[in-house]
C-alpha positions in Angstrom: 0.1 -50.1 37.6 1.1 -47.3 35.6 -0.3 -43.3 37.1 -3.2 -42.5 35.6 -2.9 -39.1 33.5 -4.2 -36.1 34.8 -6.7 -34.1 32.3 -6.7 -30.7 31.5 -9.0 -28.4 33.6 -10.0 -26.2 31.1 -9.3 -26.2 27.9 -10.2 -22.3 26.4 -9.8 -20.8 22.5 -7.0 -18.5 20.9 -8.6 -15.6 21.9 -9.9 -15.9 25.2 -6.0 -17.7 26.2 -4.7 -14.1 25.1 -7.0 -12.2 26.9 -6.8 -13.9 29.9 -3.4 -13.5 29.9 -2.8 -10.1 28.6 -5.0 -9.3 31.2 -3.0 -10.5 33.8 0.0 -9.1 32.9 -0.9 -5.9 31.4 2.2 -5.8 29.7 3.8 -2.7 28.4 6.8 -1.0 26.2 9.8 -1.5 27.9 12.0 1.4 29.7 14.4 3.6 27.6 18.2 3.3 26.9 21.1 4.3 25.1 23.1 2.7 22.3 25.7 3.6 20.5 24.7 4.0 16.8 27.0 0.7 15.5 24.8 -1.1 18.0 21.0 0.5 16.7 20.4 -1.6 13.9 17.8 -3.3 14.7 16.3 -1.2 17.7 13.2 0.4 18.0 13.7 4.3 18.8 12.2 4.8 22.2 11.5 8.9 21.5 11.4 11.2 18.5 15.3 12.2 16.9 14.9 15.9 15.5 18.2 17.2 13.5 20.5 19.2 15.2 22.3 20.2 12.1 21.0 21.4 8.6 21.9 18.7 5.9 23.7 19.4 3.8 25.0 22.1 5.6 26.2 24.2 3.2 25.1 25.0 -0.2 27.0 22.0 -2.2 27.8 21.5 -6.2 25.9 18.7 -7.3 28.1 18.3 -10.5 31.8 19.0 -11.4 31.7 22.8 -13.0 31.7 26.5 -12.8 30.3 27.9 -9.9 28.8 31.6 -11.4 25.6 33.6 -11.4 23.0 32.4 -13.2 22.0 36.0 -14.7 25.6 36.1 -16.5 25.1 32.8 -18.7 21.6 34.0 -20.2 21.9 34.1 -24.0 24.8 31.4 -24.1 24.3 29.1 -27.4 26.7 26.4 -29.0 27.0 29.2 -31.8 27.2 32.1 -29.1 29.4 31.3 -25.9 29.4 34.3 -22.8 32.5 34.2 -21.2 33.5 34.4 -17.6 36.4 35.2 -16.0 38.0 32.6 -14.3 39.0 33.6 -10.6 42.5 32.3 -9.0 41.4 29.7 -7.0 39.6 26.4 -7.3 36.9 24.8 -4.8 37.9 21.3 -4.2 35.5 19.1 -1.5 36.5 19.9 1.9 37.5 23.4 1.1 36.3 26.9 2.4 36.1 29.0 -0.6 37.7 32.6 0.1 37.0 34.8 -3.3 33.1 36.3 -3.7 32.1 35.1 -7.2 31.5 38.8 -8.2 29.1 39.9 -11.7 31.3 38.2 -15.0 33.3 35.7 -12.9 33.6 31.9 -12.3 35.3 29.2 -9.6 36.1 25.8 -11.1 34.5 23.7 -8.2 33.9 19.8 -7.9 31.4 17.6 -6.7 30.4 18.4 -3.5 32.5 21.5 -2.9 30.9 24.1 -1.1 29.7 27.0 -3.3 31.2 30.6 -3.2 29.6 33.1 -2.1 27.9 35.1 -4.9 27.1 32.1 -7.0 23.5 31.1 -7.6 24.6 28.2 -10.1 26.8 25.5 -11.3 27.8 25.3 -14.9 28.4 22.1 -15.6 32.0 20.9 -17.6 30.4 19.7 -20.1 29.0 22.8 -21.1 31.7 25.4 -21.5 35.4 25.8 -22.3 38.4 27.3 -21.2 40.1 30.2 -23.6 43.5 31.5 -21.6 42.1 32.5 -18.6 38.2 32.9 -19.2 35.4 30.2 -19.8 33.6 30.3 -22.7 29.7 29.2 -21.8 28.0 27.5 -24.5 24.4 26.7 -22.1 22.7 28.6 -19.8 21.6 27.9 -16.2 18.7 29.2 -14.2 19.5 29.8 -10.5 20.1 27.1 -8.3 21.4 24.9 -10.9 23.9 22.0 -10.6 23.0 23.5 -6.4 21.9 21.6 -3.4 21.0 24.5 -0.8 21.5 24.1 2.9 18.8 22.4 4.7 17.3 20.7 1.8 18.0 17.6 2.8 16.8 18.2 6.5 16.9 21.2 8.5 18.3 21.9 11.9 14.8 21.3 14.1 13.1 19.2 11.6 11.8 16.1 12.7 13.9 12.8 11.1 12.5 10.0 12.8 9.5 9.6 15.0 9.4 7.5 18.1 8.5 3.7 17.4 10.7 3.7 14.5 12.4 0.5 13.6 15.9 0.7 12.8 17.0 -0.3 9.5 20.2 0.9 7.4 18.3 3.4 5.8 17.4 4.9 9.1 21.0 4.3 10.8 22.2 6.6 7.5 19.5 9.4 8.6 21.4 9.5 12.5 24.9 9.1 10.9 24.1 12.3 8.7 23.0 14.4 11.5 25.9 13.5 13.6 23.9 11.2 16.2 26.6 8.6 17.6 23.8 7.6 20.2 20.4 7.5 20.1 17.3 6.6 22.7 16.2 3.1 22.1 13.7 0.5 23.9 15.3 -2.0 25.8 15.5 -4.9 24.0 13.3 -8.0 26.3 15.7 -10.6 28.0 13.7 -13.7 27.2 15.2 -16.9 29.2 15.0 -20.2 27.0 14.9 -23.3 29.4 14.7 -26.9 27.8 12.9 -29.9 30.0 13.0 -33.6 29.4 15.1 -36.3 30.5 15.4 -37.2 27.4 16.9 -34.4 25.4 20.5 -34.3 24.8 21.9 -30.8 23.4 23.1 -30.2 20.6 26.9 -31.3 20.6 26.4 -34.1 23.2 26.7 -37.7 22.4 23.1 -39.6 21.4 21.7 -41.9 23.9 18.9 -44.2 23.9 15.6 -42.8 23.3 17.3 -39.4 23.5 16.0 -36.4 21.4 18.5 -33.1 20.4 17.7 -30.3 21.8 15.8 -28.3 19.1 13.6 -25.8 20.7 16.1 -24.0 22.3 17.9 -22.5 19.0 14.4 -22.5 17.3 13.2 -20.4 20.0 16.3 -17.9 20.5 16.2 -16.9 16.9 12.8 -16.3 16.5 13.1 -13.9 20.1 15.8 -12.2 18.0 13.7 -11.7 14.5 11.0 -10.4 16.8 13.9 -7.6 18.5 14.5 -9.4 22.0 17.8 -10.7 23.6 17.2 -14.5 24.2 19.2 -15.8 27.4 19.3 -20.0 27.0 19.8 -21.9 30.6 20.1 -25.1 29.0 18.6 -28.5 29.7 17.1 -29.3 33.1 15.7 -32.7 33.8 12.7 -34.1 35.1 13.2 -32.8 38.2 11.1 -29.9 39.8 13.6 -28.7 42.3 15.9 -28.8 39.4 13.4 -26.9 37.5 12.6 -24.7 40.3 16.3 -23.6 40.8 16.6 -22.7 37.4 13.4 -20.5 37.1 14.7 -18.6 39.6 17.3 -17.7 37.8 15.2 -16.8 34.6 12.7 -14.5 36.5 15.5 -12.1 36.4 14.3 -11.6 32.3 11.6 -10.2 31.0 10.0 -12.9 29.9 10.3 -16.9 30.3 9.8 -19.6 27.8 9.9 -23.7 28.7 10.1 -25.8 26.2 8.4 -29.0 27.1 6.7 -30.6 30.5 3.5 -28.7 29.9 1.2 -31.9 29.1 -0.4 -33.9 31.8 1.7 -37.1 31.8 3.6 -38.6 34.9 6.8 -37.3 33.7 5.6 -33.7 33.3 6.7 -31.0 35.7 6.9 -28.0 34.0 2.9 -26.9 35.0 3.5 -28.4 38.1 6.5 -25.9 39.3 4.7 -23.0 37.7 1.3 -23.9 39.7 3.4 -23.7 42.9 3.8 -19.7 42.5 2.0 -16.5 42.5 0.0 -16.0 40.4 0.6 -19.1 38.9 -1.1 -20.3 35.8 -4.1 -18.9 34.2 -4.6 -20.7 30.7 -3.5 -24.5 30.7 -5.0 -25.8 27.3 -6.0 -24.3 24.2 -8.3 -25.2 21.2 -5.4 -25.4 19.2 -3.8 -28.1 16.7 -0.7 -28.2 17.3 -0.5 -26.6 20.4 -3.4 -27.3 22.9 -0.9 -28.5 26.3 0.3 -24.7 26.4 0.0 -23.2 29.4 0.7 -19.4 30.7 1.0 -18.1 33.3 2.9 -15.6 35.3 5.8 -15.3 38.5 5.3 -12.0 40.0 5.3 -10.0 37.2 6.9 -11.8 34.9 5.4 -13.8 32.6 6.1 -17.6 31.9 4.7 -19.7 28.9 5.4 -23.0 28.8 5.6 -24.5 25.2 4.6 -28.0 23.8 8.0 -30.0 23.6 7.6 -31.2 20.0 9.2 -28.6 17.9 6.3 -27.7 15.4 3.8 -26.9 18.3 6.5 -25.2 19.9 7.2 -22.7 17.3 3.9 -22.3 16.2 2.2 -21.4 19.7 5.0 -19.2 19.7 3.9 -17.3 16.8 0.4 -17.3 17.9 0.6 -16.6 21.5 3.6 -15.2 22.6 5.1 -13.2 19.6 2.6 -10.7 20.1 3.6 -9.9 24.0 7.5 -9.9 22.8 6.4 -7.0 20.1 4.7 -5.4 22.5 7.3 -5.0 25.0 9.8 -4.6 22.4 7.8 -1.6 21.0 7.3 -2.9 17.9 3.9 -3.5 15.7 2.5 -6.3 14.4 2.2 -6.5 11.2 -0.8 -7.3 9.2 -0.9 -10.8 7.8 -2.0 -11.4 4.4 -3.7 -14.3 2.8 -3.7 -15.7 -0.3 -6.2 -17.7 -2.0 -5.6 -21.4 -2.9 -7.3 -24.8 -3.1 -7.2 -27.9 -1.4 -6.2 -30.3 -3.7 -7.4 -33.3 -1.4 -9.6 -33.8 0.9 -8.1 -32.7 5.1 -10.0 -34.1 8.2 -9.8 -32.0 10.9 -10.4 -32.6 14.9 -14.1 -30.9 15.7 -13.4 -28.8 19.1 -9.9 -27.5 18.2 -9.3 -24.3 15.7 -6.8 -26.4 13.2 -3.8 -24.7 12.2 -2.6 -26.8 8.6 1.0 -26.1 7.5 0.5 -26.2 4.1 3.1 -25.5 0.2 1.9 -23.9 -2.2 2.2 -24.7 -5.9 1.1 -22.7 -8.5 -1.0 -24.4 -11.3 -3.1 -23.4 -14.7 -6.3 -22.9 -12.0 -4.1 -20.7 -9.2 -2.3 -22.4 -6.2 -3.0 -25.0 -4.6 -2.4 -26.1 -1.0 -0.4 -29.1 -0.5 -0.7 -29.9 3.5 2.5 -30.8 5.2 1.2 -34.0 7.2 4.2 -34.6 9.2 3.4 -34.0 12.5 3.7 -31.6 15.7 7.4 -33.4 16.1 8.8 -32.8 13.0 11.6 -30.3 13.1 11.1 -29.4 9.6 7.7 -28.8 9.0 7.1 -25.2 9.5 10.6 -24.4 8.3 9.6 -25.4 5.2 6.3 -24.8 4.6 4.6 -22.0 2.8 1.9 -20.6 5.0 -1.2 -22.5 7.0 -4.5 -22.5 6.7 -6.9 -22.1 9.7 -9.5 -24.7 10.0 -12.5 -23.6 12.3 -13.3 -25.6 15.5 -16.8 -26.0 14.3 -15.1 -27.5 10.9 -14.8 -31.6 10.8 -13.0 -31.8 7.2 -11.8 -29.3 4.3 -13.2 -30.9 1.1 -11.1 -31.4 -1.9 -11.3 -28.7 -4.6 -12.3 -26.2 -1.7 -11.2 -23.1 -1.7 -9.1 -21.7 1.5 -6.9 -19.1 2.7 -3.4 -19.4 3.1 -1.5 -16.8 5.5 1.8 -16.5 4.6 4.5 -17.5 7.0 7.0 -14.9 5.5 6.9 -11.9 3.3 8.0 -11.4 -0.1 9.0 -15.3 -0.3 9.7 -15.7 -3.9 8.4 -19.2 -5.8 10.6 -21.7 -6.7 12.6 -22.2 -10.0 11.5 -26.4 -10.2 8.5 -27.9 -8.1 9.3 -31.6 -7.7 6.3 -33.5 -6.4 5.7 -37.1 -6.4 7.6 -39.7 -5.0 10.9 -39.7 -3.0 14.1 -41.0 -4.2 17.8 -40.5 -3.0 18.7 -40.0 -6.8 16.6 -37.2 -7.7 17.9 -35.7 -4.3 21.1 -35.7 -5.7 19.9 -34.5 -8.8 18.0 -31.1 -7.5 21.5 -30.6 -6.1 23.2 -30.8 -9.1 20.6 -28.2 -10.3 20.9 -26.5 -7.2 24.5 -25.4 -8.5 23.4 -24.4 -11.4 21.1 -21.7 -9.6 17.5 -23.4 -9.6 15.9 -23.5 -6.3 13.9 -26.6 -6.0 10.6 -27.1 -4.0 10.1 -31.1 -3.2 6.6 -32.9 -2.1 6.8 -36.4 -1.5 2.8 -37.5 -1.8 4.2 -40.9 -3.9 3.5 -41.5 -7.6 0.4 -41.6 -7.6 0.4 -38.0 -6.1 2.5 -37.2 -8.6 0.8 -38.2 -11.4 -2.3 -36.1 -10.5 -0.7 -32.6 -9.8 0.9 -33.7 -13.0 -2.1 -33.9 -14.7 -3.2 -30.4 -13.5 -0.2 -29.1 -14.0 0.6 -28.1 -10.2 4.4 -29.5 -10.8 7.3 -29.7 -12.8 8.7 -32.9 -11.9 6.5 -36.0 -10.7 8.8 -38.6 -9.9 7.1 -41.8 -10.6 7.8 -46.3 -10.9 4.6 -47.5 -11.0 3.9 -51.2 -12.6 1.3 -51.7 -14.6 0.7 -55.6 -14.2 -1.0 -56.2 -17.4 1.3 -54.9 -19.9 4.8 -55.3 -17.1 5.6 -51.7 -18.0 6.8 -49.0 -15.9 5.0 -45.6 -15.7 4.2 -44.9 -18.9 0.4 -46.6 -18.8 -0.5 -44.2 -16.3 0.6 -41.0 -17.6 -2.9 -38.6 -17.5 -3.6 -36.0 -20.6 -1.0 -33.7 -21.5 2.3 -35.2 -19.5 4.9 -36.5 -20.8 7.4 -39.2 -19.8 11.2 -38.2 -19.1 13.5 -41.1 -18.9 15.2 -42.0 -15.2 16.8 -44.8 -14.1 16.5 -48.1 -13.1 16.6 -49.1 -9.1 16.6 -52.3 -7.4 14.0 -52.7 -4.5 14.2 -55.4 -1.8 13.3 -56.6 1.5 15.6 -54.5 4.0 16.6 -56.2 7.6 19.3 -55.8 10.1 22.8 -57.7 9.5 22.7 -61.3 11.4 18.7 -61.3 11.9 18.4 -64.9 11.6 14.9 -64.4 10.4 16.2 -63.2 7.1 19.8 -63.7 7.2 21.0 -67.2 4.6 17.3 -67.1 3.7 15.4 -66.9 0.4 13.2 -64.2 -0.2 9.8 -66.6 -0.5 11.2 -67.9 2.9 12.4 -64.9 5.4 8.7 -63.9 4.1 6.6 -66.7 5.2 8.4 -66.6 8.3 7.7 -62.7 8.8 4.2 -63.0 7.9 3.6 -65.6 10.5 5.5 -64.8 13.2 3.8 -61.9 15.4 7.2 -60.8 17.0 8.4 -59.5 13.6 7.8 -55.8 12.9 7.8 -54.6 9.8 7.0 -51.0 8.8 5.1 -50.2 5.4 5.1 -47.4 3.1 2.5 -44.4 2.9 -0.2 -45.3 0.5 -0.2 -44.1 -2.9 3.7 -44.3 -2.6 5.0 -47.1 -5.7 6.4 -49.0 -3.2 3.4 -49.5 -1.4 1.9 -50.9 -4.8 4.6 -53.3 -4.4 4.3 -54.3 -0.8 0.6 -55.4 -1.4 1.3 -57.4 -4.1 4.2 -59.2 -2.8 2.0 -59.9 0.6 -1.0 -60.9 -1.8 -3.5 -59.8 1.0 -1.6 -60.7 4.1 -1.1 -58.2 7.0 2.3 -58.8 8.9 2.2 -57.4 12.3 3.3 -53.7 11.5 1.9 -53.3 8.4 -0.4 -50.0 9.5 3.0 -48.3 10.3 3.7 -45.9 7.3 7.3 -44.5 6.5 7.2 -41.6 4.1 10.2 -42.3 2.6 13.1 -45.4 2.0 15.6 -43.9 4.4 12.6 -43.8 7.5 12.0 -46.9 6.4 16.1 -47.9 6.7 15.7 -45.7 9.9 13.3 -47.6 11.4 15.2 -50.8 10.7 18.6 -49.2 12.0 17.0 -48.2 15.2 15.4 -51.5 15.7 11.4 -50.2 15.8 10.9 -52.4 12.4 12.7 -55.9 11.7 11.7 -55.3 8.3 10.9 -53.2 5.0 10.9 -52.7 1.5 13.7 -49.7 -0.1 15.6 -49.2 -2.4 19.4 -50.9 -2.6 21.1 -47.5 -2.7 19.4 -46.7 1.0 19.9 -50.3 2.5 23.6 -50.1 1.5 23.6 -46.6 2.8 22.1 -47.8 6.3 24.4 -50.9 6.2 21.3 -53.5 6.1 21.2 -56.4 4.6 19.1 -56.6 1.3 17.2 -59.2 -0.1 16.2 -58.3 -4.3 12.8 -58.1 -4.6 12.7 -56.4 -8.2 14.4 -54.0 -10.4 12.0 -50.8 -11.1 12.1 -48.3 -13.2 11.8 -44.6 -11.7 10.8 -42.0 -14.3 9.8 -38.8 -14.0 6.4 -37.2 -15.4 6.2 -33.5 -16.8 3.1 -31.8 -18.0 3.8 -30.8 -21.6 3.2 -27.2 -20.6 6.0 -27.3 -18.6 8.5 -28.9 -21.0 10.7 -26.4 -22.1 11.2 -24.1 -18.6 14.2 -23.1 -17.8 14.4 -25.1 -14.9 13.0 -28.4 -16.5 15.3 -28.1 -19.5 18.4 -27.8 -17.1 17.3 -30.8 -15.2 16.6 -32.3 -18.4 20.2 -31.7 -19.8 21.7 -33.0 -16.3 19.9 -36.0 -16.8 21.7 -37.0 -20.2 25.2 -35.7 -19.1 27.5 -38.7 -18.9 29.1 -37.1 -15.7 26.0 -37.1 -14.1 24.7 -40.5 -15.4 28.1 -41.8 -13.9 27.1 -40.1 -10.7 24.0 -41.8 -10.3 25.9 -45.7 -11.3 28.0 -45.2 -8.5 24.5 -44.3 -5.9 23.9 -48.1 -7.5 21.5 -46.9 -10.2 20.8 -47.7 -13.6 21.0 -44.7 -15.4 18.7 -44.5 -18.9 19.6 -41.6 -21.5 17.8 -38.5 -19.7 15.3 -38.5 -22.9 11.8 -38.5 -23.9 10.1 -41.9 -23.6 7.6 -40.9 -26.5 5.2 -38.8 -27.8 2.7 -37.3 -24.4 -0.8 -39.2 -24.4 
């Protein structure tokens, strides 16, 4: 009988996790050192830096000229030049001018030379003339002209920098300038990375059954490094708790420890368990959070310990919420503000009632403002909060955001600039290759793969550029074009061949007809298969070629023809529906189901961007059509396919 699951004892909101364990730790800015200035990029100055030196520090040309007094070039015209007397030497940079520039008298000096004593002013070339052995000025010059005094810049005493400062280049340029080759710094916090699971393999290793790569650990060392700490990564430890013990040892020597995984309350998680053992042990062990409610914190000595969900999105993201803040603090760094930005929901969200939802969302710009497009993958997807947007906080109290609603989105990074080409719709390897092609060309590309019927409705409200699109309209047996909304117009693709995907040598489908490896997989209950996400063209297809029938499987939705190929590959599916290009990819066999057509949809107001008349003009280059024949498509002629409707 498999071990019942333990539950969590109490599980608490954001703030009160924090508090509790803020409380317990009381943390502080870490102690004081010294870098050398080649290392302080980066740091955070640990006391104020006051300049020893004036800068500059001496009075310095600012032009190439005549160093002279000012008083001797009053009344200078083009029509009536005063002359100077030129003295005998000339004040190159670097130099230490002997001669006084005394009443009627002038020093050729460059840039940056230090001016004689006596002048007030610097005559610029351009404005006088040598005759023999005087000048000959034709402008005149009010005191401290062409000058930069000593001290200007900064003077010896003056405070440059104040404590708290975060080191960037324009502050490094501020010590080099007042001769600091060292400066007081906070020590940066050691934060030890540990990885748990018996199934992760790191990064590097061979792949074994059921294992997982070892994600966390890098995600979780660069973001202790954009946040000013000095991640130490122990590796992978098993799931073992002496194992895990022995190693946390070891990490107690940091500042700060971070486990990635074992935090939940399954048979095989330890993590909690080895934490609960010491003093003071844990103090938070669940949060109202989604994703994130299995982090626990806690503390060894004085050190504090978090232990993160294993799947890489809750990972990150408790992170950010929870223990970003104590790495600032000890770094002596501040938080900065977070901004929002107002958006819509462009489809209805259900959210969890009990748990403040934390929705990773893209934003797309349309005629009516931007619009949130929620990134459903899940807590284990690796790329979910690298590539999303911002998220939007959905109260505890909250069961669903309604479509049309308005939110607001906090920005996951600042000054992220919008993309040259949203693509949104349905996925194909093709267009992939074709944003990469555009990709060279120096168009960023933003993709969103909701299917075509997605597609065709931020088409229609003009939230994209691109909607790829191969939807059959039974009626008529035409491809896309019956379904195009008001005000989008149809760009010519290519044609694809879809078909039931299975493993090589699967009796079940291998030597069959399609009618027959079908009857047989709708029957027999030991045959998987794995569907595609609703509104998804493919999906379309699937129905109608099951005609009403539900094959064990069928509730299993793949976002995508290569996770469906995946799922084949790897044996959690016996069977799908993708595209020929994919199954050959995956090196399944393929039974043809139908040749499609996949177009692409642009709202007319979007025609003639830069970016969509670049992807336009790929699409029609023979290179590129050639390209696409040897993926095993059918490439059309990249053009219009009519007038918009």
């Amino acid at each position: 009988m498999a071990r019942e699951q333990e539950q969590f004892l109490e599980v608490v909101d954001r703030d009160t996790a924090e508090r509790r364990w803020w409380d317990l730790l009381r943390p502080h800015v870490l102690p004081l050192e010294t870098a050398p200035l080649e290392d302080a990029f980066g740091r955070v100055l640990a006391d104020d830096v006051f300049a020893d030196v004036d800068v500059p520090a001496f009075d310095r040309s600012n032009v190439d000229g005549y160093a002279a007094r000012a008083e001797d070039t009053y009344g200078a015209s083009e029509e009536g030049a005063r002359t100077l007397r030129l003295n005998s030497e000339e004040v190159a940079t670097g130099f230490v001018p002997r001669l006084t520039v005394a009443p009627g008298t002038a020093t050729p000096i460059a840039t940056g030379g230090m001016v004689p004593r006596g002048a007030d002013a610097v005559v610029m070339v351009e404005h006088a003339e040598i005759w023999d052995e005087e000048l000959a000025v034709r402008r005149p010059v009010a005191p401290g002209a062409g000058i930069t005094f000593a001290g200007t810049d900064m003077a010896r005493g003056e405070l440059v920098l104040r404590k708290g400062t975060a080191l960037t280049s324009r502050e490094t340029g501020v010590l080099a300038a007042i001769g600091r080759d060292a400066v007081p710094v906070v020590r940066r916090p050691r934060v030890a990375i540990v990885s748990t699971g018996d199934e992760i393999v790191a990064p590097g290793e061979p792949m074994r059954p059921a294992g997982v790569y070892d994600a966390n650990a890098t995600l979780l060392a660069d973001a202790v490094r954009e946040l000013g700490g000095d991640p130490l990564r122990l590796g992978v430890v098993p799931d073992d708790e002496n194992a895990l013990a022995h190693v946390l040892d070891r990490a107690l020597a940091c500042d700060l420890v971070l486990v990635s995984g074992g935090t939940s309350k399954g048979a095989g998680d330890v993590s909690y368990r080895v934490l609960a053992k010491r003093t003071p042990g844990i103090v938070v062990h669940g949060v109202a959070l989604k994703p994130g409610k299995p982090i626990c914190l806690g503390a060894v000595g004085a050190v504090p310990v978090a232990i993160l969900p294993g799947f890489p999105t809750s990972a990150i993201f408790t992170f950010h919420e929870l223990v970003a803040p104590l790495i600032l603090c000890l770094a002596g760094r501040q938080a900065e503000p977070r901004d929002t930005l107002k958006a819509r929901m462009p489809a209805r969200v259900n959210s969890e009632v009990g748990r403040t939802e934390f929705l990773l969302v893209n934003l797309v710009r349309g005629p009516e403002g931007l619009a949130a497009y929620p990134l459903g993958k899940g807590s284990g997807s690796v790329t979910t909060f690298s590539r999303a947007d911002g998220f939007v906080v959905i109260p505890r109290t909250r069961e669903y955001v309604e479509a049309e609603e308005a939110v607001d989105v906090f920005p996951l990074a600042r000054g992220a600039s919008p993309a040259d080409l949203v693509a949104i719709g349905s996925h194909c390897v093709g267009l992939d290759m074709l944003l990469g092609l555009l990709g060279e060309q120096g168009y960023r590309a933003k993709t969103l793969w909701v299917g075509s019927q997605g597609g065709l409705v931020a088409a229609g409200r003009g939230e994209c550029d691109i909607a790829g699109v191969h939807l059959l309209d039974g009626r008529t047996g035409t491809y896309n074009r019956p379904f195009l909304p008001p005000g989008v117009r149809l760009l010519e693709g290519y044609g694809r061949l879809q078909g039931v995907v299975h493993r090589r040598g699967d009796r079940q489908f291998e030597g069959r007809t399609l009618a027959e490896a079908l009857a047989v997989a709708a029957e027999d209950s030991r045959c998987l298969m794995v569907n595609r996400n609703r509104g998804s063209g493919t999906r379309v297809l699937i129905d109608e070629l099951l005609s009403g029938k539900r094959p064990h499987g069928y509730a299993v939705e793949a976002r995508s023809h290569n996770a469906v190929a995946a799922s084949v590959v790897q044996g959690r599916a016996d069977w799908g529906v993708a595209i020929a290009p994919v199954a050959k990819a995956y090196g399944l066999g393929f039974l043809p189901l139908r040749d499609e057509r996949y177009d692409f949809a642009i709202p007319e107001s979007r025609w003639d961007r830069p970016a969509v008349t670049a992807f336009r003009a790929l699409l029609a280059q023979g290179e590129t059509r050639a390209k696409l024949v040897a993926m095993g498509f059918r490439p059309g002629t990249g053009e219009s396919a009519g007038d918009e409707t």
